[in-house]
C-alpha positions in Angstrom: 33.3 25.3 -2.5 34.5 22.0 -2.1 31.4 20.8 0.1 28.9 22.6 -1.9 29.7 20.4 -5.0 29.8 17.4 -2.8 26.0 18.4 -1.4 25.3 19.3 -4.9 25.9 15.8 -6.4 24.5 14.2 -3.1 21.1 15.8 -3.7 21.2 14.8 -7.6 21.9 11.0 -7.2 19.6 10.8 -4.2 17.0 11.8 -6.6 18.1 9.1 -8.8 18.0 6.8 -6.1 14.4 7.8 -5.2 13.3 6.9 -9.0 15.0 3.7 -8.6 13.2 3.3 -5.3 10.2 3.2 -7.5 11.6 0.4 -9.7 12.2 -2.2 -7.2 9.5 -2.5 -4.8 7.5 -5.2 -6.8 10.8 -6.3 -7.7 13.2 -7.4 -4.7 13.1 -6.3 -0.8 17.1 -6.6 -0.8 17.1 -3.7 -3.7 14.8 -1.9 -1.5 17.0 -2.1 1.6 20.2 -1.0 -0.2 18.0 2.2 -1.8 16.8 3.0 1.4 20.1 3.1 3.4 21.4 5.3 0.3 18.6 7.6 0.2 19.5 8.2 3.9 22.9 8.5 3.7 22.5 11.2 0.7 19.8 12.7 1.8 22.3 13.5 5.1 25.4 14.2 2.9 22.9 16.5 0.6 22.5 19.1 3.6 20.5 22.3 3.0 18.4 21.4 6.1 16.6 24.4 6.9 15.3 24.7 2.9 14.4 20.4 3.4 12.3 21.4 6.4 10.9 24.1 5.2 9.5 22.5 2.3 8.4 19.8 4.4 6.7 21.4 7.4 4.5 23.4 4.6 3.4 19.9 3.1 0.2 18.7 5.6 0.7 14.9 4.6 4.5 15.0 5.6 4.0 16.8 8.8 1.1 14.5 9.7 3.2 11.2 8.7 6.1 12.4 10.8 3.6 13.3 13.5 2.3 9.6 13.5 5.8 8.3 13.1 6.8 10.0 16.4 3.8 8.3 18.6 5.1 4.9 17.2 8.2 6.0 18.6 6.7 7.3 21.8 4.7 3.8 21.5 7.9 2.1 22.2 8.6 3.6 25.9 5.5 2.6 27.0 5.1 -1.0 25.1 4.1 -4.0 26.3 6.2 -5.8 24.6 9.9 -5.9 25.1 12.1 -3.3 24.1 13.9 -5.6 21.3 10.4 -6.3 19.8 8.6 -2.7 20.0 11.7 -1.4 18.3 11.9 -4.3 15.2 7.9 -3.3 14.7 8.5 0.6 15.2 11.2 0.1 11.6 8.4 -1.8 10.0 6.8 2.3 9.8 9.2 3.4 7.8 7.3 4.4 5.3 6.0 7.3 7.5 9.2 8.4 7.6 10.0 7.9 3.9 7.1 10.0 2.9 8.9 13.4 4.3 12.3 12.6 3.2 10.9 12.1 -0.3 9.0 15.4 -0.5 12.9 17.5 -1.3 13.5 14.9 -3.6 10.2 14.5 -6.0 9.9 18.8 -6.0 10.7 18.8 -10.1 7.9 18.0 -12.0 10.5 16.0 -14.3 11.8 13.9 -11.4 8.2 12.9 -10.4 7.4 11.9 -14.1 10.7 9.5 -14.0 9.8 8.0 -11.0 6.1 7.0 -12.0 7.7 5.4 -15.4 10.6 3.1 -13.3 7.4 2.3 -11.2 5.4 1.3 -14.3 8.4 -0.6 -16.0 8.8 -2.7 -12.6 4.9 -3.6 -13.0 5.2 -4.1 -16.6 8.2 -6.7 -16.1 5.6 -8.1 -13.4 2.7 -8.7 -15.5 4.5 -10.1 -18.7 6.6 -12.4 -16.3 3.2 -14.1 -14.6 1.9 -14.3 -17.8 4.9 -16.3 -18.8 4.3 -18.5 -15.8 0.7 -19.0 -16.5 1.6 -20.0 -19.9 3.8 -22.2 -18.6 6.6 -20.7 -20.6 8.7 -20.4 -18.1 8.7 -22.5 -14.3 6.7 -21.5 -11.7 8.3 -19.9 -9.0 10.9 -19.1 -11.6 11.4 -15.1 -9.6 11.7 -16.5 -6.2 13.9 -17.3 -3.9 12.7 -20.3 -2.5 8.6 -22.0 -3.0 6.1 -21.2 -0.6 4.0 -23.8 0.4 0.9 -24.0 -2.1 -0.5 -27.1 -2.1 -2.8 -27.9 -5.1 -2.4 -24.5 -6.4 -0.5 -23.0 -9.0 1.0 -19.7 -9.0 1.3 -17.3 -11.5 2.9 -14.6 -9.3 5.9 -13.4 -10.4 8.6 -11.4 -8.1 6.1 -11.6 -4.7 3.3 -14.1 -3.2 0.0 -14.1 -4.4 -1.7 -12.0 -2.1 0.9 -9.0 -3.1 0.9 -9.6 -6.2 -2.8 -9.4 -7.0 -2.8 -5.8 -5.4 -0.1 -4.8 -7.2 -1.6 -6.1 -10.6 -4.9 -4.2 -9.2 -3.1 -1.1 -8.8 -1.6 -1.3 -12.5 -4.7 -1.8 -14.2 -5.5 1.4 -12.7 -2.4 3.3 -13.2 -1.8 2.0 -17.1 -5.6 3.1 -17.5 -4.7 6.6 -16.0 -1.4 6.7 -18.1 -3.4 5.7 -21.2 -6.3 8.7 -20.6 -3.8 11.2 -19.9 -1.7 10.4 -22.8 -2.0 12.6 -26.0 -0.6 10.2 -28.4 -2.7 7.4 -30.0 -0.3 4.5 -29.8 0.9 5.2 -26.2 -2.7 5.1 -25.3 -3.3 2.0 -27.5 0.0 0.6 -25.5 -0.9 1.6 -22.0 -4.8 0.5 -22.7 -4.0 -2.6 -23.8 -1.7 -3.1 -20.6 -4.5 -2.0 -18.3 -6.4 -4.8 -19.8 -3.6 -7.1 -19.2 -3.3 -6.6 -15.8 -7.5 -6.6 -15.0 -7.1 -9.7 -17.2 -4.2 -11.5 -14.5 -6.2 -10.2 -11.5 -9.6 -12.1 -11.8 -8.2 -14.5 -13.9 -4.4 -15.8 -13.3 -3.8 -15.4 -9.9 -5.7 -15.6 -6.6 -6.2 -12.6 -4.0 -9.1 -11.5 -2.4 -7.9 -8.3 -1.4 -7.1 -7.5 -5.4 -10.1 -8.2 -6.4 -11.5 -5.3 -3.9 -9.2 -2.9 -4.7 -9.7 -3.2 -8.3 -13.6 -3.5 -7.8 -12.8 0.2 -6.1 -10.5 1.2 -8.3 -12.8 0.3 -11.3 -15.3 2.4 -10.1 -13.3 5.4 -9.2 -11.8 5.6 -12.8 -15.0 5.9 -14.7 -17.0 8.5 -11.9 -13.8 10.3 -12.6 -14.2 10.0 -16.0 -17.2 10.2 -16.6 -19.5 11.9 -13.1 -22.4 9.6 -12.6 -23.1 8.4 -15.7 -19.5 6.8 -15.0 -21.0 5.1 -12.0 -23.8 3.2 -14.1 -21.2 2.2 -16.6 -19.0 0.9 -14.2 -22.1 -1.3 -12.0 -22.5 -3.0 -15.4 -18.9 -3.6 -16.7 -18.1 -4.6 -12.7 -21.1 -7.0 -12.7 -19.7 -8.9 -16.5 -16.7 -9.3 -15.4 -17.6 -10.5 -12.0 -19.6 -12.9 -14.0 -17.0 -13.6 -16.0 -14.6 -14.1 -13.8 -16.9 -16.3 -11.3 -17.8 -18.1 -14.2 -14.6 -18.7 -16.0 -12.0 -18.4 -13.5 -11.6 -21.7 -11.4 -9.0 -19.1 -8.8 -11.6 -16.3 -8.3 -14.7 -18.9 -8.2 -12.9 -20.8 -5.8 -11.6 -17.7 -3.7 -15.2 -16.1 -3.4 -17.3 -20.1 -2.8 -14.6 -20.3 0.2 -15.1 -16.7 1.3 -18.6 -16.8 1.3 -18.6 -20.4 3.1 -16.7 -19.6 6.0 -18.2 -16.7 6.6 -21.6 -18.4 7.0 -20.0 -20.7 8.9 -18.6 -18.3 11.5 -20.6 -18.4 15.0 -18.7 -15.5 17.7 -19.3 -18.8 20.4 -17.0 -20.9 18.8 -13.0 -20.4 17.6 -12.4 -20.2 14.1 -10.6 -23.3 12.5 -7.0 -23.0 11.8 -7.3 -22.8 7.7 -10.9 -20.6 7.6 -9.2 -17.2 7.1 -12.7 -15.2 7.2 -13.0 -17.0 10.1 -9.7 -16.4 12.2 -10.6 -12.4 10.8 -13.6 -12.1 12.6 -12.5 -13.3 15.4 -9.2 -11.6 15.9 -11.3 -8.6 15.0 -13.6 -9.2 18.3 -10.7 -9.8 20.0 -8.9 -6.4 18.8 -12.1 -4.4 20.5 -11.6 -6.0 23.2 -8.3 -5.4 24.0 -9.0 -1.5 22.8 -12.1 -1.0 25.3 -9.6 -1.9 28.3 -6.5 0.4 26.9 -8.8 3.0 24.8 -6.6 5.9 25.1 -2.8 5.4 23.9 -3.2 2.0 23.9 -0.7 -0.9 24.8 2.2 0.8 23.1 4.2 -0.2 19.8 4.3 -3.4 19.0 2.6 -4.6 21.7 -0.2 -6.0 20.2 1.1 -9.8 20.0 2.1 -9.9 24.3 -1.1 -8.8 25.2 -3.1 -10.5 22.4 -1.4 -14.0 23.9 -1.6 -12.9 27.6 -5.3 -11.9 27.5 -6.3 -15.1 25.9 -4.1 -17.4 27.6 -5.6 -20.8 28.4 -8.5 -20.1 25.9 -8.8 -21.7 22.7 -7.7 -19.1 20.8 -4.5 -19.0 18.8 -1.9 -16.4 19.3 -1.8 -14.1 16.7 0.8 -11.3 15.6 -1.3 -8.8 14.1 -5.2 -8.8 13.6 -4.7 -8.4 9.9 -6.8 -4.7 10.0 -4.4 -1.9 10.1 -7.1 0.4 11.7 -7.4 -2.4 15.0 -3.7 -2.9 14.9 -3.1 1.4 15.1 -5.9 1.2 18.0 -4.1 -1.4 19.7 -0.8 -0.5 19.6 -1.4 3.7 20.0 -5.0 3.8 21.8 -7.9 5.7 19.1 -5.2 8.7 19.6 -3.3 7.1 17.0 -6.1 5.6 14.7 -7.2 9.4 15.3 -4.0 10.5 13.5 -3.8 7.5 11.0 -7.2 8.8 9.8 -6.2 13.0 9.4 -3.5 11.5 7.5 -5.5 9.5 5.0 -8.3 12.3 4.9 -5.7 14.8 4.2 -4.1 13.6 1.5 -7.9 13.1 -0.3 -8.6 16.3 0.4 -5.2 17.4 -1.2 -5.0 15.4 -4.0 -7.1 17.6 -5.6 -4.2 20.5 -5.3 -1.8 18.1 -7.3 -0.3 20.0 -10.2 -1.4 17.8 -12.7 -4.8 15.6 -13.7 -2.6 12.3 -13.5 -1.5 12.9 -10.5 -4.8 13.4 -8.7 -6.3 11.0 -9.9 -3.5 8.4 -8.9 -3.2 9.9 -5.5 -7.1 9.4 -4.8 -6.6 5.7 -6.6 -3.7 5.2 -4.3 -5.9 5.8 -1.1 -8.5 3.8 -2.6 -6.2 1.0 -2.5 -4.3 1.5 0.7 -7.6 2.5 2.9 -9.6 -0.7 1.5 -6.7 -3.1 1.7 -5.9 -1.7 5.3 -9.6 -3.0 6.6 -8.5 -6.9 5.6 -4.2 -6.4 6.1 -2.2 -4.8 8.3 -1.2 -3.1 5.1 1.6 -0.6 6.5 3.3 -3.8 8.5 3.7 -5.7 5.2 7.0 -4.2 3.9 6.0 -4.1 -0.1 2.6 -2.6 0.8 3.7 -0.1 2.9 6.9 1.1 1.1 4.3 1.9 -1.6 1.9 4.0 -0.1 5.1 5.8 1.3 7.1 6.4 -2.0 4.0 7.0 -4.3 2.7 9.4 -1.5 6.2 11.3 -1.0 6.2 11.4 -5.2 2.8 12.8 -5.6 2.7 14.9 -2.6 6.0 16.7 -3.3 3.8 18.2 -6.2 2.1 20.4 -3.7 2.7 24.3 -4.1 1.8 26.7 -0.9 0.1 28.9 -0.4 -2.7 27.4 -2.7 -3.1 24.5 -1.2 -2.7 25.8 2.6 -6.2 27.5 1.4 -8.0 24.8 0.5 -6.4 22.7 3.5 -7.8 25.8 6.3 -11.1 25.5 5.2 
């Protein structure tokens, strides 16, 4: 008796713990941490085993996460890198992991809705605290730890750098526009619309990202197709071309983001390495690069983590610089687990799309296809699922929306 009540309250605060989960991951990376060890430890002490794998072997995106998960850490035996190394980049994947411990924990309908408002507080507190900045209201830099180095450029971010930041402010247009649609309450709507707003507003016009500015371009486009079928699309060609306008126009960050874009990709010639500050530049050609390293290990690739060792080794005594990661998640998964694992990185993504639409609720299908939206588009310029804010992200708002499923309806639509 005594052990049941024990696993009883286990599985109720780890549930607490995943909404909190939610709260601080555009907040601080030490919360995350501490949640994360917790949400193992209960999730352990919570027991019921057989009715947690159950419920996640009949949930396709879970089973396919773990299934990637587990050629990362096959990936590892067979790494070009050293065992120390493979193993620190395998626990950058946690979110794989995350997404099927989540799935027992966001079952109740109530739960999920929790969790989606913590996340929404956290991006609130984000956007009203880099507005503060950019009205110089308060310092900037005031939210972190110690100042990156910036020179000539201020920044309005708030809890994370720039580049974060913009795709999380990207991301909250999108969900405050979905919260304020789905709401049946005129102020709420009014509250949540003029949030959405907001955060547009801070994207194209407060703080610089290139990667934002796709996603919400994306984004953007998906809300009003969804909204509205294809007279959604027209609407959303001319409202994305004003405020591209706008923005290019009256925005010295995005003008000077896209100019410098645009110039160093016209300036990029395959016979010649890419200067040290032209980012476009150093892309393309770690991107070359990347091919070549997967045409000579096409397979299973140079193992996990292995992509900086053979990356340096391969062009050793060349001009070219080492590099880490080729910023492109899809390269990096080629690299590292041979077009086997792109292969499975790819089912993943295409089978939570093709799920989404089994969600239990409007909201949540259309966050879920927004979500992939995001990650899939970010993942072609970032190494999105290496970055820990990024990742943990797509792995907590995946396990919360994709606990929603129900068999056997959505095994039906999944077969065919």
């Amino acid at each position: 008796m005594e052990y049941r009540i024990i696993s009883s309250n286990a599985d109720t605060l780890n549930k607490w713990i995943a909404i909190a989960l939610g709260f601080t991951i555009p907040i601080s990376t030490a919360l995350d941490n501490t949640l994360l060890g917790l949400l193992l430890v209960l999730w352990i002490l919570g027991a019921g085993y057989r009715e947690k794998w159950q419920q996640i072997k009949n949930n396709p995106p879970a089973l396919i996460s773990l299934g990637l998960f587990a050629l990362l850490a096959v990936g590892v035996l067979y790494s070009k890198s050293d065992l120390w190394d493979a193993l620190r980049y395998f626990g950058k994947y946690k979110e794989l992991l995350l997404i099927a411990l989540l799935i027992p924990c966001f079952r109740d309908e109530k739960t999920r809705r929790r969790g989606l408002l913590a996340f929404s507080l956290a991006l609130v507190l984000t956007l009203l605290g880099s507005c503060a900045i950019s009205l110089r209201l308060i310092p900037e830099y005031f939210f972190m730890a110690a100042k990156p180095s910036l020179p000539g450029i201020f920044n309005a971010s708030t809890f994370k750098l720039p580049i974060t930041h913009n795709i999380l402010m990207a991301i909250a247009a999108f969900l405050f526009a979905q919260m304020a649609r789905h709401s049946s309450v005129t102020w709420i709507r009014i509250f949540w619309g003029a949030l959405s707003v907001l955060a547009l507003f801070n994207v194209l016009f407060v703080v610089q990202g290139r990667t934002g500015y796709l996603i919400l371009a994306l984004l953007l486009v998906y809300f009003f197709v969804d909204l509205l079928k294809w007279k959604g699309l027209v609407l959303a060609a001319v409202l994305g071309t004003l405020l591209s306008a706008g923005a290019y126009w009256g925005s010295d960050v995005f003008h000077s983001r896209i100019n410098k874009a645009v110039n160093e990709f016209s300036q990029w010639h395959s016979d010649r390495p890419a200067s040290i500050v032209d980012s476009v530049g150093l892309r393309m050609e770690w991107y070359r690069n990347s091919l070549t390293i997967i045409r000579d290990h096409p397979v299973f690739g140079v193992g996990t983590g292995g992509f900086a060792d053979v990356y340096a080794e391969k062009f050793q005594g060349t001009s070219t610089e080492p590099v880490t990661n080729p910023h492109n998640q899809y390269l990096l998964t080629a690299v590292d687990l041979g077009l086997l694992g792109l292969g499975v990185l790819l089912y993943l993504f295409y089978a939570q799309w093709r799920l989404a639409r089994m969600l239990p609720s409007a909201l949540e299908r259309s966050l879920a296809h927004g979500l992939l939206l995001a990650i899939m588009s970010g993942c072609l310029f970032n190494s999105l699922l290496l970055d820990h804010t990024e990742g943990l992200l797509y792995g907590w708002l995946s396990g919360l929306l994709y606990a929603g499923l129900r068999p056997p309806a959505y095994s039906v639509e999944f077969s065919t």
